[in-house]
C-alpha positions, -999 to 999 in steps of 0.1 A, spaced: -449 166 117 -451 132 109 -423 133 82 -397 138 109 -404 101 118 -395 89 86 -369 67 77 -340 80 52 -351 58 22 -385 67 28 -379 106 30 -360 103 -9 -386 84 -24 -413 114 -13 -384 139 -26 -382 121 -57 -421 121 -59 -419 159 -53 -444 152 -24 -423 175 2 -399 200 0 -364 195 16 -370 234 33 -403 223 46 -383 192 65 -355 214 76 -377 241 90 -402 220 107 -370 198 122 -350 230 135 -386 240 147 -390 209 171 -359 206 181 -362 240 197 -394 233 213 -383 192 222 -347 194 227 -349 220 261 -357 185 279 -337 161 262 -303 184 256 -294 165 229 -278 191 204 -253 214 212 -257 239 183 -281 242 154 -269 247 120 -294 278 111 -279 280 78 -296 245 70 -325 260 58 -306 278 28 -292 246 17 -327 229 17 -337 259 -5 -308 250 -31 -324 212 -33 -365 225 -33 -350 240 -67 -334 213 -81 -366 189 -75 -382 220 -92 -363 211 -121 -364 177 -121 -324 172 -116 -314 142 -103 -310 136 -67 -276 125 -53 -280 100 -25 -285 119 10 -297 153 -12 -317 175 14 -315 146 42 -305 164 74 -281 143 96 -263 153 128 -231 153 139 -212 141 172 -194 169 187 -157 152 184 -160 152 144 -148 181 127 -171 207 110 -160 235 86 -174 270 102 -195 252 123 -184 248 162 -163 214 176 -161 218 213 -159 180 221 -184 189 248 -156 210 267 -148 239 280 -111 237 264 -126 241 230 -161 258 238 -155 281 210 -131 265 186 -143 264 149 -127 242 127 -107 248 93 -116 222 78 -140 192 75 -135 161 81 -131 135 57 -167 119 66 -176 150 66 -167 159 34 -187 124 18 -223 134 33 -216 165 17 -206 152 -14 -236 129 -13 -260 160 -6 -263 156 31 -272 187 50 -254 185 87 -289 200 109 -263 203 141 -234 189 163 -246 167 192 -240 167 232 -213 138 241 -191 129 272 -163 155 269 -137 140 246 -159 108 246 -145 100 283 -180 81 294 -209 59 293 -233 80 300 -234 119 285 -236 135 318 -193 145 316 -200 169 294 -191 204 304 -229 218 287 -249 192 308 -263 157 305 -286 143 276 -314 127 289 -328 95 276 -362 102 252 -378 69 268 -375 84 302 -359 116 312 -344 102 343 -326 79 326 -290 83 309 -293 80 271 -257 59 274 -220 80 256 -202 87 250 -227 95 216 -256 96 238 -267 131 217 -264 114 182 -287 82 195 -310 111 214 -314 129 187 -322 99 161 -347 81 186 -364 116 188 -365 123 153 -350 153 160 -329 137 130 -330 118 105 -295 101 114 -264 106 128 -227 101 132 -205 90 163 -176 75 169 -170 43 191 -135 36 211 -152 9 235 -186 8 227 -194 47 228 -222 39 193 -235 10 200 -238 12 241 -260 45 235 -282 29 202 -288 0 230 -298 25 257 -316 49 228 -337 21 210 -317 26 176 -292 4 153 -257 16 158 -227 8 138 -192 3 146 -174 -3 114 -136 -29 110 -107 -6 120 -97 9 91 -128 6 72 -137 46 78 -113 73 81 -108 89 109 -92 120 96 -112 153 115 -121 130 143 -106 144 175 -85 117 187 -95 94 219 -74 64 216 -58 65 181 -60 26 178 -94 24 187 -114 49 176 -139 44 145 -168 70 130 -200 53 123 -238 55 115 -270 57 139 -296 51 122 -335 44 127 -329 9 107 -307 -11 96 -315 0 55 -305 34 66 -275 21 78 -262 2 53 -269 37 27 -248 59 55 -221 31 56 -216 29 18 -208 66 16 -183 75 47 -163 40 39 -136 38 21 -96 48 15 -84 84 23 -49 94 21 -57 112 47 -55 87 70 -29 62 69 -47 35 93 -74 35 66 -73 2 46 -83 3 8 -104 -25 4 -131 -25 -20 -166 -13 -1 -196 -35 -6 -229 -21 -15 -242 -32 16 -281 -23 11 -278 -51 -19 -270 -77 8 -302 -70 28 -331 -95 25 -309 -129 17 -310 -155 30 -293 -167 61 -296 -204 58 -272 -225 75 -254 -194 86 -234 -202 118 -236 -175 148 -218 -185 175 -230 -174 213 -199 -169 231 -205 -186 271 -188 -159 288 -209 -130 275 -235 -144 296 -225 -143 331 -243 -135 362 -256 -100 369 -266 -94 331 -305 -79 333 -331 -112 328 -352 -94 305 -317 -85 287 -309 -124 284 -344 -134 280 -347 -114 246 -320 -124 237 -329 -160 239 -359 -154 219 -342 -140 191 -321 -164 187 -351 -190 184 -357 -169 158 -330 -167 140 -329 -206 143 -365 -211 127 -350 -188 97 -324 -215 95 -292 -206 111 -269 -228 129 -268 -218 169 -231 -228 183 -219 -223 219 -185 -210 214 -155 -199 242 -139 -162 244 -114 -174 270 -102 -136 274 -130 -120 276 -125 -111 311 -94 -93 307 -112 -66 283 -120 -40 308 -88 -39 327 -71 -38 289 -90 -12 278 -91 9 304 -52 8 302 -46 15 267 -74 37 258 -64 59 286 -25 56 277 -33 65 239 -60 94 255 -29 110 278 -5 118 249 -33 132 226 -48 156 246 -13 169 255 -21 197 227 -48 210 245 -27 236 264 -38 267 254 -10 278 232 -26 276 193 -63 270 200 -89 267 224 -92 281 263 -64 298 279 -66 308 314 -62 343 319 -41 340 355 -8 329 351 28 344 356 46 318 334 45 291 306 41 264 329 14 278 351 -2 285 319 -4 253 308 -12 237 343 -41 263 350 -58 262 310 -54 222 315 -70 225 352 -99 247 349 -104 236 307 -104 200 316 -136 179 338 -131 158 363 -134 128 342 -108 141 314 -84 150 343 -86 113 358 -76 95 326 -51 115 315 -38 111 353 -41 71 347 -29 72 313 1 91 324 9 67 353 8 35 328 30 51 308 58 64 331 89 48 335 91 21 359 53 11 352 55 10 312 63 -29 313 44 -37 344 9 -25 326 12 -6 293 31 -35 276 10 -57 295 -20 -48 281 -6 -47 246 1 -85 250 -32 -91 267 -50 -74 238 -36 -100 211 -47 -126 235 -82 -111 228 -80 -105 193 -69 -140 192 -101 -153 206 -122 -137 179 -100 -147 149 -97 -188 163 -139 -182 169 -143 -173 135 -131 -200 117 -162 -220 131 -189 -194 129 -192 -162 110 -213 -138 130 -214 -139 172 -245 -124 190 -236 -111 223 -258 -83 249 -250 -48 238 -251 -41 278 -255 -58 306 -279 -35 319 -309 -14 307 -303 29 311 -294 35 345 -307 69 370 -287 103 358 -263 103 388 -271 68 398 -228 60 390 -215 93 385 -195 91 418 -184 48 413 -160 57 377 -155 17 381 -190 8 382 -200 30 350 -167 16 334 -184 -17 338 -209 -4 315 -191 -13 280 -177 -50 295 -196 -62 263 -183 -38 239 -145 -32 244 -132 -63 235 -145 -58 196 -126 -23 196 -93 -42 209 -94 -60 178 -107 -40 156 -138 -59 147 -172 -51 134 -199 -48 155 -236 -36 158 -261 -27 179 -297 -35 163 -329 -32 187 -349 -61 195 -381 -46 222 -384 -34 251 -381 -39 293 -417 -42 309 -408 -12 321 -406 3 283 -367 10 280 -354 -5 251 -332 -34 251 -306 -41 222 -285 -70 208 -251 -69 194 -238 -87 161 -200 -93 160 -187 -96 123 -150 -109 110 -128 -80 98 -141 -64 71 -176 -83 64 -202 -55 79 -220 -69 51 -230 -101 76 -239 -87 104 -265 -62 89 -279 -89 70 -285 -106 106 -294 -77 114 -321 -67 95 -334 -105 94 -338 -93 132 -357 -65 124 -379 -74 99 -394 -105 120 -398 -82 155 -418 -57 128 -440 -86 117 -441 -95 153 -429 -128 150 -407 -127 177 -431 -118 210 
């Protein structure tokens, strides 16, 4: 059905014109996911009862009642954001059938704004990975070619969106886990400031680095999805209440003597050519539309990886200690005493992957080795966000790779953990200080796998980069860029 291609704006304009029914969309969408998904293993479970809240919204076009924003717009979900009577496994056998109380407070604004949540999406369990093959279901395959990894840890939310087996989706980004996937996937991919969305119902990673955000097919849809899960929640005390912009109003300006600054060490040796190459092009482009082009230094850009890696997994090791199999979740049915309890639910609930961070993260932490690298990295990490803050007093948007590489073989680095940690070198160092950033597509590889550019933004101006962004878009659409 053509429809499913369809943009978000473009599917309530033909609601509003009473041209399609909402339960026509929904069905035919839950239709080809079942017949398209077997190969792509995007979703993890279908929301059945979908259709029945598409028939609530064919009646109120009936009537001609107003339309709230997202009203019969079916979005799915990554499966680390909590979903009232709907299952959150995180992609793991711990909480294979765990069903929340609750929603989550992002959750709870697509509702508000009409959304309809069409399923929860296949993810690295507990969004440990670059890739989507750690989860405990089985791998999602890239829709450009099955071979490939679609990139994680949301590597089912950017599946599903680039084969409109949605219209969009939410994931949540600790090191690049949105935008590395939208890269890979061919979609735009937001990773909001810190602190701009709450993170209440999102089952914690790292707690200082973790951030909900929208994939989308375009940047226009993004900018609608952003408006409505931003915002305070006292919920969540690391959310900031700072006004939110209407951010679809900023798209189409100008971008005149806007300076973007192109940071030296983001493009080092071993980055793809075609990667750099269309990179190079854009930024011609964006030239031509009148930005400035500076050359600018990240001196501690090098040290993001090793930081990360070190805090992400300290922050990961104390909150997946609840996962024990006391209150909720898997329990191991062969054990004589609390302990063994807990050691056997953790071993046989937990993958491989799971296991070996909380393993790192528990060795950073441990006396004797707190100073030497936890503390470390903490110091190292204001280094970094030091870097970005001094950078953007000269320009006010940098343009970096999303990846250095286009989607790798499935099992091409699932037995080299370093090599596939290499994969989010370009993304990491935005979630160590809390930035904005954005994956927006810009073509693809001779060999047809897409390749994506990211926008870094100051704190709190998402509003820049997707007006980059969709300058970007709308000159590759008019093919003014090849």
């Amino acid at each position: 059905m053509e429809t499913l291609k369809l943009s978000i704006w473009q599917l309530r304009e033909l609601y509003k014109k009473k041209e399609v029914k909402p339960s026509e969309v929904v069905m035919s969408l839950i239709e080809e996911i079942y017949k398209k998904d077997k190969e792509i293993h995007s979703y993890l479970y279908i929301n059945e009862k979908a259709i029945e809240q598409a028939k609530k919204v064919d009646e109120k076009i009936a009537k001609s009642e107003n339309l709230r924003e997202l009203e019969g717009i079916p979005i799915s979900i990554k499966d680390n954001i909590c979903t009232k009577e709907i299952p959150t496994t995180c992609a793991s056998k711990i909480l294979q059938n765990f069903i929340p109380p609750y929603d989550a407070t992002v959750i709870e604004r697509l509702k508000n704004a009409g959304a309809i949540i069409i399923g929860k999406t296949n993810m690295d369990e507990f969004a440990f990975g670059s890739s989507t093959e750690n989860s405990a279901f089985g791998p999602t395959k890239n829709p450009f070619d099955l071979n490939r990894v679609p990139g994680g840890s949301s590597g089912g939310s950017t599946a599903s969106v680039a084969s409109n087996l949605c219209f969009a989706s939410l994931g949540s980004d600790t090191g690049g886990s949105i935008r590395q996937p939208s890269a890979f996937c061919g979609v735009v991919g937001m990773k909001p400031t810190y602190g701009r969305v709450s993170r209440y119902g999102l089952v914690a990673f790292a707690s200082s680095l973790d951030q909900i955000g929208p994939i989308t097919k375009n940047v226009r849809d993004n900018t609608i999805l952003l408006k409505i899960i931003s915002g305070k929640d006292k919920k969540d005390s690391t959310s900031v209440n700072i006004e939110v912009p209407d951010y679809e109003k900023h798209l189409g300006e100008e971008i005149k003597n806007l300076k973007i600054g192109v940071p030296k060490e983001y493009f080092i040796e071993g980055i793809d050519r075609e990667i750099k190459e269309k990179i190079f092009k854009v930024l011609k482009l964006l030239e031509k539309e009148g930005a400035i082009i500076e050359e600018i230094t990240l001196p501690h850009t090098s040290y993001g990886i090793a930081t990360y890696y070190i805090i992400a997994t300290a922050e990961a090791s104390s909150n997946l200690a609840r996962f024990d199999g006391v209150k909720y979740g898997y329990r191991s049915k062969n054990y004589k005493n609390l302990f063994e309890m807990y050691t056997k639910t953790r071993g046989e609930g937990f993958g491989e992957e799971v296991k070996r961070r909380i393993i790192l993260g528990t060795y950073v932490l441990s006396s004797g080795y707190y100073e030497a690298y936890y503390l470390k990295a903490q110091k190292v990490r204001t280094l970094i966000k030091k870097d970005f803050e001094l950078a953007f007093e000269k320009v006010d948007v940098i343009i970096t790779p999303t990846t250095p590489e286009l989607p790798f073989k499935i099992g091409e680095k699932k037995d080299d953990p370093l090599k596939m940690y290499l994969s989010d070198i370009f993304t990491v160092n935005v979630n160590l200080s809390g930035l904005p950033a954005i994956n927006i597509p810009i073509g693809f590889s001779l060999n047809k796998l897409p390749i994506g550019l990211q926008i870094i933004g100051n704190f709190f101006k998402e509003e820049e980069i997707l007006k980059v962004g969709y300058v970007i878009e709308k000159n590759i659409k008019e093919e003014k860029y090849e």
